[in-house]
C-alpha positions in Angstrom: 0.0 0.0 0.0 1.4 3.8 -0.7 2.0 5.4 2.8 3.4 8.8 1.3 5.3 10.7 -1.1 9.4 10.5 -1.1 10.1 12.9 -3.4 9.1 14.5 -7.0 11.6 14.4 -10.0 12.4 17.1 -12.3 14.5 16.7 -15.1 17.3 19.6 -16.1 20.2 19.5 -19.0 23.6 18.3 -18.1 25.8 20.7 -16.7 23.1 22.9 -15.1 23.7 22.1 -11.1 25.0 25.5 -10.7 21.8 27.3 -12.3 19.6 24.7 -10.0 21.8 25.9 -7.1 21.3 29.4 -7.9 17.9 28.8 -8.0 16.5 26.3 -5.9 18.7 26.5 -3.1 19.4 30.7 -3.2 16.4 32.1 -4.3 13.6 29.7 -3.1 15.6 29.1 0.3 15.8 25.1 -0.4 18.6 23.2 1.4 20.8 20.7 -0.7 21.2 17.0 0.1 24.0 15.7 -1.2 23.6 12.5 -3.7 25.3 9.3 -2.9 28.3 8.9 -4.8 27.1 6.1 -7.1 24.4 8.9 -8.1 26.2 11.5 -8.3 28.0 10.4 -11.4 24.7 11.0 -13.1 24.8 14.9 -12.3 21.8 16.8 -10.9 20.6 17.5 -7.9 19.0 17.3 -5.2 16.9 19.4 -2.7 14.7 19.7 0.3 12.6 21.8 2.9 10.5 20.6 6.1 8.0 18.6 4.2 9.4 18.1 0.9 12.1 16.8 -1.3 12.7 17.8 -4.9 15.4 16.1 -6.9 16.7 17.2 -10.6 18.1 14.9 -12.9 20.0 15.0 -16.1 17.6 13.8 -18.7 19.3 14.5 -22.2 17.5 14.8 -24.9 16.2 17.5 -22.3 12.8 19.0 -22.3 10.9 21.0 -19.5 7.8 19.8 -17.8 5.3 22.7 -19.3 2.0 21.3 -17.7 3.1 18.5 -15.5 4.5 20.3 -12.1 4.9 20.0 -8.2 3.2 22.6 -6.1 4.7 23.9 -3.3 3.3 24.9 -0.4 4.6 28.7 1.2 4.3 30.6 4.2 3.7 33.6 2.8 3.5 33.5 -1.1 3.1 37.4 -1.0 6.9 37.6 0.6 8.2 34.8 -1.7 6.5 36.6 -4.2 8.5 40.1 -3.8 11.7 37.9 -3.6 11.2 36.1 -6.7 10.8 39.5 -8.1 14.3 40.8 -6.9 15.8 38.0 -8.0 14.4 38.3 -12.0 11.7 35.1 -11.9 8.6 36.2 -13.3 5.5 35.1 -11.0 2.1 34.3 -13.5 -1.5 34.5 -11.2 -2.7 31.4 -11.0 -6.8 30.5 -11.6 -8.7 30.9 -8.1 -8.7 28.1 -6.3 -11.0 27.9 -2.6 -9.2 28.1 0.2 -5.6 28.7 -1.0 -3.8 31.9 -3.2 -1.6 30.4 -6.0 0.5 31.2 -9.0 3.0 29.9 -11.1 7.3 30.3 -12.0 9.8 28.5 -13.7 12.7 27.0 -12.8 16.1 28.6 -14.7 15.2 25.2 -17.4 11.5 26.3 -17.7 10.0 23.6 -15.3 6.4 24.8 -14.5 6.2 25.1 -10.7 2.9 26.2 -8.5 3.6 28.0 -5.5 0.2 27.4 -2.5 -0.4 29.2 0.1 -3.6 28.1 2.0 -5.7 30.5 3.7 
């Protein structure tokens, strides 16, 4: 029986660990784990916060996940919001939704990502 999620995947070209880095670890405030060594060889990375855990891996011929996305939850999607801003990410409205505010970015590869914050 499932009991939980581990993680989500997203896949990113080869050599862009440091453009994750700069982005999912500076500008969205994500710690990174690092991969066991026998992974490792495969490049990518991988990421995490209290509740979640958010690997990227090399996938070559590469192509961004457009409609397919994780959500992440926020504190305060209105602060996140304002630092996404200073740091060049554009931030798209997303459709109402009861009970939470919402919008979407994308990663420096142009992975959709939702952003959540309940209400």
């Amino acid at each position: 029986m499932i009991v939980g999620l581990d993680h989500v995947q997203l896949a990113m070209p080869a050599g862009g660990e440091e453009r994750a880095r700069a982005f999912y670890r500076d500008v969205l405030g994500l710690a990174e784990r690092e991969k066991p060594p026998h992974l490792a060889a495969r490049g990518g990375c991988w990421f995490y916060g209290p509740s979640l855990e958010l690997h990227l891996g090399v996938e070559e011929p590469f192509r961004a996940a457009t409609k397919a996305h994780p959500a992440l939850l926020v504190a305060d999607l209105a602060a996140l919001r304002a630092r996404l801003a200073e740091h060049g990410v554009a931030f798209a409205d997303g459709q109402p939704l009861d009970g939470y505010a919402r919008g979407d970015i994308a990663d420096p590869f142009g992975n959709r990502i939702e952003l959540m914050q309940k209400l």
